[in-house]
C-alpha positions as semicolon CSV with decimal commas, in nm:
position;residue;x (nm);y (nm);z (nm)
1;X;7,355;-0,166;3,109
2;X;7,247;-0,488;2,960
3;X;7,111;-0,521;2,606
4;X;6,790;-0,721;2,605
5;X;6,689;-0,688;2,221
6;X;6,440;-1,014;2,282
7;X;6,238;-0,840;2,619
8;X;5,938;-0,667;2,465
9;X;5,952;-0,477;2,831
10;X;6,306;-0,365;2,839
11;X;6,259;-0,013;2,860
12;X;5,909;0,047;2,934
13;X;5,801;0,180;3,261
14;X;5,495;0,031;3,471
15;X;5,294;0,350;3,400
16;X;5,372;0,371;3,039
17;X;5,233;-0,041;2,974
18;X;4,952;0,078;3,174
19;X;4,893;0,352;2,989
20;X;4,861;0,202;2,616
21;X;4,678;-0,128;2,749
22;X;4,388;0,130;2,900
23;X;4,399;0,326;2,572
24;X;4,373;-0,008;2,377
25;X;4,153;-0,198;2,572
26;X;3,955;0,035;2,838
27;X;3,926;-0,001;3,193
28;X;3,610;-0,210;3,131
29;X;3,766;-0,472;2,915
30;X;4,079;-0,439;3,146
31;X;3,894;-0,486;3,450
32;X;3,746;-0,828;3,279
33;X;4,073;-0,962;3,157
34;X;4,270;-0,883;3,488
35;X;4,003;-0,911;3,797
36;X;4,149;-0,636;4,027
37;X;3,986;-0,412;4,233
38;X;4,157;-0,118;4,143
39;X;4,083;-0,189;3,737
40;X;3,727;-0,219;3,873
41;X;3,610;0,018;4,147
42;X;3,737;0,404;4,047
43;X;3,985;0,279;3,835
44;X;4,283;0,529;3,779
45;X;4,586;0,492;3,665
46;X;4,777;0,620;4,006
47;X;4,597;0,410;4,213
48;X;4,660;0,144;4,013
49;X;5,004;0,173;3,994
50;X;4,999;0,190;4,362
51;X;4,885;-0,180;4,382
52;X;5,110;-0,293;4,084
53;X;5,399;-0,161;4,237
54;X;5,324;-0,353;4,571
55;X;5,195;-0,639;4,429
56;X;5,403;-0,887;4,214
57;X;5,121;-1,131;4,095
58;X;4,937;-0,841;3,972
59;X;5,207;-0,686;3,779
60;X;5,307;-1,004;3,622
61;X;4,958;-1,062;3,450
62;X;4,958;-0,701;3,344
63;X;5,292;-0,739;3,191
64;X;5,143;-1,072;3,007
65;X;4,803;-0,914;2,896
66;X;5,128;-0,643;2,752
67;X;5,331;-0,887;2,584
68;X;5,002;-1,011;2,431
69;X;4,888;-0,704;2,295
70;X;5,255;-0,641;2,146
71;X;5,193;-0,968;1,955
72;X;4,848;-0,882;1,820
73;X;4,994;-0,569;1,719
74;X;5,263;-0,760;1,483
């Protein structure tokens, strides 16, 4: 396997980003900063990682809102 020492995902799953940014934020907050149903209406985080799993453009902004976190975190 490849080395990616500069990818601040390489090696985290879907569930465990989703996991800290709902601890960190809430699903409130989250549900502002990423408009999806499923952060909105009975958010949880298996049926959310239902639609993030199917759903590229959604996973892509949650991985963003991630790598945004990991800098305010620095």
């Amino acid at each position: 396997m490849e080395k990616q020492p500069n990818n601040p995902l390489h090696g985290k799953t879907l569930e465990a980003i989703l996991t800290e940014l709902v601890s960190f934020y809430g699903w409130e907050e989250l549900g502002q900063r990423i408009r999806i149903r499923c952060f909105n209406n009975d958010p949880s985080i298996k049926s959310s990682l239902k639609f993030l799993r199917r759903t590229p453009w959604a996973r892509e902004k949650v991985e963003a809102l991630y790598v945004d976190y990991l800098k305010m975190q620095l």
